[in-house]
BAFI-3210 file (N, C-alpha, C; in Angstrom, 3 decimals, decimal comma, padded with zeros to 6 digits):
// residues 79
n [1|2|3|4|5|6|7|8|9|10|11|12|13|14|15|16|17|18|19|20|21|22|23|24|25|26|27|28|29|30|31|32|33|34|35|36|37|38|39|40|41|42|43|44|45|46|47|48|49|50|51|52|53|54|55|56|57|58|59|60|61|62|63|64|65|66|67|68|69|70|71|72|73|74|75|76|77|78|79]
n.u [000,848|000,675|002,106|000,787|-001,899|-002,546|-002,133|-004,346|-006,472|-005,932|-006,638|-009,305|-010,769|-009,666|-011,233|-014,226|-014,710|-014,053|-016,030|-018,094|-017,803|-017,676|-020,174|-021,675|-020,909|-021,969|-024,603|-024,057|-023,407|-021,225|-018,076|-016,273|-013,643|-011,416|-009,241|-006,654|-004,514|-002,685|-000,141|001,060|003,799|005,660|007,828|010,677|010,942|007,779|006,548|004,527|003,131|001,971|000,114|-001,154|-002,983|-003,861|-005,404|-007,618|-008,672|-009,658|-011,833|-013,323|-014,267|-015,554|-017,784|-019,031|-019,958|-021,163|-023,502|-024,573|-027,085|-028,619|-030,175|-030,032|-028,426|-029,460|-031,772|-031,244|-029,402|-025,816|-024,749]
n.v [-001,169|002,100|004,689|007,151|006,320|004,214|006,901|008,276|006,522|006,197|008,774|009,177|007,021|007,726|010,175|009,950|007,939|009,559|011,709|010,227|009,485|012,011|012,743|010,535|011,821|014,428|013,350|012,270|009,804|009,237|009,425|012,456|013,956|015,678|015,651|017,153|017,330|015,885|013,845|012,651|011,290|011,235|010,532|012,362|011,901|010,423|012,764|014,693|013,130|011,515|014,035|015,328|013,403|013,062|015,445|015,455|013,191|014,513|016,130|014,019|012,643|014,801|015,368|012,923|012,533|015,387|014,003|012,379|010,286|012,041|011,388|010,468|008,053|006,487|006,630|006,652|008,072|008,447|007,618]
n.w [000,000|-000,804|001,017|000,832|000,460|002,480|004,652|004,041|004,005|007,233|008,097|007,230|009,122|010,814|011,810|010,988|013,460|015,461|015,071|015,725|018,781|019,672|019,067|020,762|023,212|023,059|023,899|026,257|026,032|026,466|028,170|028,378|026,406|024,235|021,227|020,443|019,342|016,169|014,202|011,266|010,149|007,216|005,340|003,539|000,594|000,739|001,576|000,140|-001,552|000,400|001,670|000,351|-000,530|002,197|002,346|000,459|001,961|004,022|003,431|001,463|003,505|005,499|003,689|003,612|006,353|007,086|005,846|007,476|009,449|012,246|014,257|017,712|019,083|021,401|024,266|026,579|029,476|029,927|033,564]
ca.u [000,000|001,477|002,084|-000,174|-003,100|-002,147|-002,152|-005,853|-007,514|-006,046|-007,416|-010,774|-011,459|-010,014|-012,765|-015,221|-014,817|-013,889|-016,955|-019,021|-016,839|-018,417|-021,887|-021,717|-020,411|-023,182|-025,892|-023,895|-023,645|-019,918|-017,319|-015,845|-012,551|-010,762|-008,389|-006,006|-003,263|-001,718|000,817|001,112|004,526|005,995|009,390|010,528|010,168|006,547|005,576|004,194|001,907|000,584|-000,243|-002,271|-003,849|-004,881|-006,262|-008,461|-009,286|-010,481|-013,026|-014,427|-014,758|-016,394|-018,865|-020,305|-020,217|-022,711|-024,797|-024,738|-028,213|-028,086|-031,035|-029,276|-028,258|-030,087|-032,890|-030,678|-027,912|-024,671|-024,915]
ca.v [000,000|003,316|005,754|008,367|005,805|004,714|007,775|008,897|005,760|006,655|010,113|008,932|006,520|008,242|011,132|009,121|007,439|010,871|012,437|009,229|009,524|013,538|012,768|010,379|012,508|015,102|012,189|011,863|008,053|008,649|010,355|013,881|013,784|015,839|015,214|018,185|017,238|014,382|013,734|011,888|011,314|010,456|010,828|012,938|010,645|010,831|013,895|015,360|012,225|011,559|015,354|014,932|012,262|013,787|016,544|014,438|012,215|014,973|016,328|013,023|012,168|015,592|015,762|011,743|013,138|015,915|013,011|010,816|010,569|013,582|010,900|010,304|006,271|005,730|007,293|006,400|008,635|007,854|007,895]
ca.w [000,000|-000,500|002,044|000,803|000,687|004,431|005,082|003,599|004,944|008,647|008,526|006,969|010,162|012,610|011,359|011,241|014,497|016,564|015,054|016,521|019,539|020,338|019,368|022,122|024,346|023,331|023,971|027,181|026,235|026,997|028,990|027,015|026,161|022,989|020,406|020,300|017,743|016,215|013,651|010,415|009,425|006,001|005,073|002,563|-000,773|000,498|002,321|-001,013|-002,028|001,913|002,277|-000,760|-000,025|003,573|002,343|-000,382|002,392|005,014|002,289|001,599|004,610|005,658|003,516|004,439|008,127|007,039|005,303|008,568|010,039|013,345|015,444|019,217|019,240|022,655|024,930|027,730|029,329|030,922|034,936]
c.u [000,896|001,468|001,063|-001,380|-003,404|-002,791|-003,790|-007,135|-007,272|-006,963|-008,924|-011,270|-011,285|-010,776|-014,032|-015,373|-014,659|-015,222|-018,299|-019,043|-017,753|-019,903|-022,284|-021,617|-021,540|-024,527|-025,701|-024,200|-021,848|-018,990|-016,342|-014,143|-012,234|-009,748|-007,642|-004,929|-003,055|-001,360|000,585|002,097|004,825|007,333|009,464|010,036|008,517|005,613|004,392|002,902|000,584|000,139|-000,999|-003,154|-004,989|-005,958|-007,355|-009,206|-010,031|-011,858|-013,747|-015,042|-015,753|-017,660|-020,106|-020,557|-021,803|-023,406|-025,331|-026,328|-027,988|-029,196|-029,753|-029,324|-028,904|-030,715|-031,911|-029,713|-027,329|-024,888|-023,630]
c.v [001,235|004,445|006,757|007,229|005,280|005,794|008,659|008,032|005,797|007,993|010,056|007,849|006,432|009,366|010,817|008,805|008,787|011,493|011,405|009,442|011,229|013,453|011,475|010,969|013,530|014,880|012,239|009,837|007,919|009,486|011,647|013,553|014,865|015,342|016,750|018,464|015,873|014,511|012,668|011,654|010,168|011,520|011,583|013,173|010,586|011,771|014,133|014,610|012,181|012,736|015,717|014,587|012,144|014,486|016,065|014,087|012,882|015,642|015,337|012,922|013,319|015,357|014,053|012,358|014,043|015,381|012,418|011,526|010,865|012,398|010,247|008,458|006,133|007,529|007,315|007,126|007,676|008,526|008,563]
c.w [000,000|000,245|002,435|001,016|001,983|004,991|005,135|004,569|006,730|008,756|008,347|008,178|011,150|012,598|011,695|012,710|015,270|016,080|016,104|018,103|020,350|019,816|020,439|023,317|024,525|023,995|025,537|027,298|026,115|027,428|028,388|027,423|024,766|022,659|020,119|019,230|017,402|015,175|012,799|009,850|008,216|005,832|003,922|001,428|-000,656|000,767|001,117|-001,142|-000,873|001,857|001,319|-000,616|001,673|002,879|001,667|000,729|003,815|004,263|001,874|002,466|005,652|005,738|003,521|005,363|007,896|006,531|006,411|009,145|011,814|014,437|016,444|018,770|020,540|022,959|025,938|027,787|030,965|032,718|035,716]
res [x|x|x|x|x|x|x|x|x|x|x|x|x|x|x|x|x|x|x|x|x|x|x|x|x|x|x|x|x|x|x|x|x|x|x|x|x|x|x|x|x|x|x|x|x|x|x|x|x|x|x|x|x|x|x|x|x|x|x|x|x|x|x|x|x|x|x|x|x|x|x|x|x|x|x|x|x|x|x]
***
């Protein structure tokens, strides 16, 4: 697999999952926490392709997010 594609499919489901991740937390069906930074390295030879391939893959992955259906996963909140 090449770096940059690595690199697209990490950012597309750790997106995904962190957006899941705070509409729980909104629901209160789980304990708040953020995500403040994190790091994707690629070495020289690929900075160029991965950093591509991010950016591609935070725009896909966006604009599913604003598709996802907004109803709460449970009636029930966290105690």
């Amino acid at each position: 697999m090449d770096v940059g594609e690595g690199a697209r499919a990490f950012i597309e489901q750790l997106l995904s999952s962190y957006d899941t991740e705070k509409r729980l937390q909104e629901q209160e069906l789980a304990p708040n926490f953020s995500v403040e930074d994190f790091v994707i390295e690629a070495g020289p030879t690929y900075f160029e392709g991965a950093a591509k391939q991010v950016e591609e893959g935070i725009e896909s992955i966006a604009a599913q997010l604003a598709q996802r259906n907004a109803a709460p996963y449970s009636s029930t909140k966290m105690q």
